[in-house]
N, C-alpha and C positions, 0 to 999 in steps of 0.2 A: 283917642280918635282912631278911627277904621280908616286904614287905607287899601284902595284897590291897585294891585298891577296894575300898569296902563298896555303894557306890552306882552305879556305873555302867548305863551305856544299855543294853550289851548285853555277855554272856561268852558263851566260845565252846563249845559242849560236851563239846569236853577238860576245860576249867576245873571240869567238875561230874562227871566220871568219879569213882565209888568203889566200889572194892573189899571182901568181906568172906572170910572161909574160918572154918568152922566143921568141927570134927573130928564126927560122928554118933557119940553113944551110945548106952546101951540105953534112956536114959530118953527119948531123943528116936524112938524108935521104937515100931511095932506088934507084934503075936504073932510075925510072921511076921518080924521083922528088919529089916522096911520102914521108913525116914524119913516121919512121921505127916504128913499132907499140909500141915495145920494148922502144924505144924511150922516149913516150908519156906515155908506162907505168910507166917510170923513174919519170916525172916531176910529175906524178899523185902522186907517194908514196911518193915525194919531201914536195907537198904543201898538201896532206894530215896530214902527220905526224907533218907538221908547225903546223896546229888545234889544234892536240894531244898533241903538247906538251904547247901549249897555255894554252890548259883546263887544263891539268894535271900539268905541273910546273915539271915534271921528266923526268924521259929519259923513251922512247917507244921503242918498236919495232914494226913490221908489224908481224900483225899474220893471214892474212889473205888478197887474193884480191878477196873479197866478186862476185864479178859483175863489169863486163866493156858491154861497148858497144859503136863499132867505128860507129860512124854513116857516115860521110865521111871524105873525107881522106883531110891533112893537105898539104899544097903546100909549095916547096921551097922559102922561102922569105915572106911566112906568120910569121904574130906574134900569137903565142899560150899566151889563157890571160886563166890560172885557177884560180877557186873559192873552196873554202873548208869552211867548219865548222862540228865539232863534229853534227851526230844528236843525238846521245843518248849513253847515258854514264849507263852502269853493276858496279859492284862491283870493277876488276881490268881491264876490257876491254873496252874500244870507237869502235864506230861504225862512222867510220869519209865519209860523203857526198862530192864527187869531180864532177865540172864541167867543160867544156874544149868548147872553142870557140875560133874558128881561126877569125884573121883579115885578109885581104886582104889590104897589106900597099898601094897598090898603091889607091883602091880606099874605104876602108874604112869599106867596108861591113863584116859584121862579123855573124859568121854561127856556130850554136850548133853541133863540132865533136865530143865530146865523153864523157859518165856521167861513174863514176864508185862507188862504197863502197867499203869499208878498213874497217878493223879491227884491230886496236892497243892495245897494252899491256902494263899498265904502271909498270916499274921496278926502282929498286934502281940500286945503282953503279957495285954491287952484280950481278944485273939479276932476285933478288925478285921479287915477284908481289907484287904491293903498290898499296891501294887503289885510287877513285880519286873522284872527286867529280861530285854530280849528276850536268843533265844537265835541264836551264829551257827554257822548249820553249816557243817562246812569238805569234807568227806571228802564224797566222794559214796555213802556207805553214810547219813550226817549226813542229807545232805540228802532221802535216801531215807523216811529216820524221822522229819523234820519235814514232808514233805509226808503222809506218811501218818499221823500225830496230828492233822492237821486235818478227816481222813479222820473217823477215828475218834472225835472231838469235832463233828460233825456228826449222826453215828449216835447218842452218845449224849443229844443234845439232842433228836435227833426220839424216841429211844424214850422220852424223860423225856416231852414232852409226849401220844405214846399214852399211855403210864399216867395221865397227868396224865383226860384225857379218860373213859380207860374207867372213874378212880374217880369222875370227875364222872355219867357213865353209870349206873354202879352204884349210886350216890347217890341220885339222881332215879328209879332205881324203886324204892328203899326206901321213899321217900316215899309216890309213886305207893300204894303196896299198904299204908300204914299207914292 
């Protein structure tokens, strides 16, 4: 029998690769035959958070949907195959990578519809933040998406503090005019 650490320093992000395939029906669609966008964001936070809890070994939450982008649109009777792996692992947060490709069952062809980022949060049974372990890239595609989540968790820390500001902003002239 295969057993995994549960605690370790650092896994690598193979270790947190997961896979989903969902067949599209008619309930998962619009008028038009289309994969509801909503939908798709369902399966993404699904096989996302698989990675999350791969790397981490706790319980996650989503704390963020970093970045999507529908490139096109998924067809009724397509099979949706996502890929995920953590790229880069903070202190109690992941930065989790999702890819999305439809099949066309009848004749095979399969086409890149939608990449997106997540941001998870590892906690105990509580709702804690626990820490988790670093991630190590190996592949130079790896290490390409752990430098650029650092990227991108920079950007979202400066636009959390504009907002932070502009409702402090917005605030102080309510006052101002009451």
């Amino acid at each position: 029998m295969n057993s995994i650490e549960t605690n370790p320093a650092a896994r690598t992000v193979a270790s947190t690769q997961s896979e989903m395939t969902e067949l599209i029906l008619p309930n998962d669609t619009n008028v038009l035959g289309n994969l509801l966008g909503g939908r798709l964001m369902h399966f993404i936070d699904l096989t996302a958070a698989m990675a999350a809890y791969r790397h981490s070994r706790t319980y996650v939450v989503t704390a963020a949907m970093d970045h999507i982008d529908f490139i096109r649109p998924v067809r009724l009777g397509d099979l949706v195959n996502l890929k995920s792996s953590v790229n880069r692992a903070f202190s109690t947060s992941m930065e989790v990578g999702v890819k999305v490709w439809a099949e066309d069952t009848q004749t095979g062809e399969q086409s890149h519809v939608a990449s997106a980022y997540l941001v998870f949060v590892a906690v105990d049974k509580n709702g804690n933040r626990v820490h988790v372990p670093q991630v190590i890239p190996e592949t130079p595609d790896e290490k390409r998406h752990y430098a650029d989540a650092l990227l991108r968790r920079e950007h979202r820390e400066a636009e959390a503090a504009r907002r932070k500001q502009e409702k402090q902003a917005h605030g102080a002239q309510k006052s101002e005019q009451a």
